[in-house]
N, C-alpha and C positions, 0 to 999 in steps of 0.2 A: 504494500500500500504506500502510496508516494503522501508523505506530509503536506505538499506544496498543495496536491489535489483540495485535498482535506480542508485547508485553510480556506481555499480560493472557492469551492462549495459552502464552507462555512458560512461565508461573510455573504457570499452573494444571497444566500437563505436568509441568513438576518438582515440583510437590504431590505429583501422585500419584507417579510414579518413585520419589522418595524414601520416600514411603510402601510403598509394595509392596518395595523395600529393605531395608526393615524386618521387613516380613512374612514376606519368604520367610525360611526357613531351619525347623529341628526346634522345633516350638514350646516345647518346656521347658527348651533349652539356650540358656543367658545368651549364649553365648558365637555364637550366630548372626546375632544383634538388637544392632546397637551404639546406645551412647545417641547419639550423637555425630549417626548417623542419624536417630533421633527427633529430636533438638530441631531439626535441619535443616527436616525436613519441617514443622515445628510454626513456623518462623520463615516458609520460605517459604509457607506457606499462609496466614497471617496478613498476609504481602505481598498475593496471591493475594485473600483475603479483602476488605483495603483496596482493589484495583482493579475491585473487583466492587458499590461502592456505590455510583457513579455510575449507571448504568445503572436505567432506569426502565421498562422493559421490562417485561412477564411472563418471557420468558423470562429477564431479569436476577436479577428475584424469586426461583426457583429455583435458579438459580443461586448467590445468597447464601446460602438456606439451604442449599444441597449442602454449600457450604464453612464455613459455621458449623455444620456439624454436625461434620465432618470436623476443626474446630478445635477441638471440645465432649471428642469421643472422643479427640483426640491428646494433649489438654493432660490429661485423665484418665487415659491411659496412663502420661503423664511424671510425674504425684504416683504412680501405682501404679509407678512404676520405682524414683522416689527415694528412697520411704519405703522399700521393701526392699531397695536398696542402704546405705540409715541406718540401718539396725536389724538388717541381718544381713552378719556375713561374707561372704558368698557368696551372692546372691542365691535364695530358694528358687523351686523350679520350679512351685510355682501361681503366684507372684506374677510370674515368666515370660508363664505362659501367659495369666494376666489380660492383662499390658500388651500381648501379640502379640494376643488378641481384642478390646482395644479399638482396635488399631490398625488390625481386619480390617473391622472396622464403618468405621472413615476411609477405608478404601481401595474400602470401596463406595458409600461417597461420594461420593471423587474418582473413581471410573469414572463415576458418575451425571453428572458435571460434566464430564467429557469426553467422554461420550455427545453430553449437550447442547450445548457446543461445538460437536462434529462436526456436527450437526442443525443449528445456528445456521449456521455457514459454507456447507455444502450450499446452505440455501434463500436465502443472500443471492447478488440479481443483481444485474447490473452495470446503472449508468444511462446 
């Protein structure tokens, strides 16, 4: 069993978990979507992201961009979180629903990256 594997499945599964995390709950209530959860998911996938450059593959190439896409819309979520936790009391409930829809577009991301995963590991045989 190669460690490298291991890690590089690891992170990209808690990519997304943490993600979908996030996701679930009533979309215009601050109070279901913790930030504490975003910048989780925004740090591990960025992990995630990093173990995914070595790989010179086709299948790696997608890969990277699953995950930079998914670090595009996460980190877009989190300035859409920030600034309306800065500027208002109470977060308003569009600026909810923006960061939970930019987070829903990450999370079809990271399912696309865990799709391909699962596809990568299926067709690898043993020598």
């Amino acid at each position: 069993m190669s460690l490298e594997k291991v890690f590089f499945g690891f992170f990209v599964l808690l990519a997304a978990t943490l993600n979908f995390g996030f996701f679930l709950g009533e979309m215009t209530d601050p109070l279901h979507h913790s930030s504490v959860e975003l910048y989780a998911a925004i740090v591990v996938g960025l992990v995630a992201t990093v173990l995914k450059l070595g790989d010179r593959t086709q299948i790696g190439a997608v890969h990277l961009a699953t995950s930079l896409v998914a670090e595009i819309q996460l980190i877009a979520a989190a300035v859409v979180y920030t600034i309306g936790v800065a500027s208002y009391s109470t977060i308003p409930a569009n600026l909810v629903s923006t960061t939970v829809s930019l987070s829903g577009g990450a999370l079809f991301a990271n399912v696309v990256s865990v799709i391909l995963l699962v596809i990568e590991t299926s067709s690898f045989r043993r020598r």
